[in-house]
C-alpha positions, 0 to 999 in steps of 0.5 A: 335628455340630459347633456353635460359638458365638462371644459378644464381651462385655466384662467389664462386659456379662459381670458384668451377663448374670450378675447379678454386682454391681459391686464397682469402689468397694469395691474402690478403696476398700478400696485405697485404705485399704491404700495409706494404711496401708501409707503410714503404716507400720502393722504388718502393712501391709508388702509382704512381709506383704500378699503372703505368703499369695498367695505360700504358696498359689502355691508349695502349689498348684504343689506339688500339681501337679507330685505330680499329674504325677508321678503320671501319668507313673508310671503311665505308666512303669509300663504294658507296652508293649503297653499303651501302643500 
């Protein structure tokens, strides 16, 4: 038996079925006080710097996946033929 079940919510009817709070003005607040700091040309408020971490956690997490695949073909490569019919 196969069930399927189709629910079109739009993000905000899905954040209030799940209780979540509404974070929009913190949110545009919060950017709006870096969009001011980095328009005043605080130290730390450059591009590059708000985006480093982002971009070290990319390059560390693609990093682990390309591990995780070469492991699996490794595995695979290592296998018998007859095991892998």
């Amino acid at each position: 038996m196969k069930i399927k079940v189709d629910i079109d919510l739009t993000p905000e009817e899905f954040r209030k079925l799940m209780g979540w709070p509404d974070l929009e003005t913190f949110h545009n607040k919060l950017l709006d006080q870096v969009s001011e700091q980095m328009d005043a040309g605080a130290e730390g408020y450059d591009p590059l710097s708000l985006l480093k971490p982002f971009m070290v956690q990319s390059a560390g997490a693609m990093d682990m996946f390309q591990k995780f695949m070469g492991g699996i073909m490794t595995q695979y490569g290592r296998r018998t033929d007859s095991e892998k019919e």
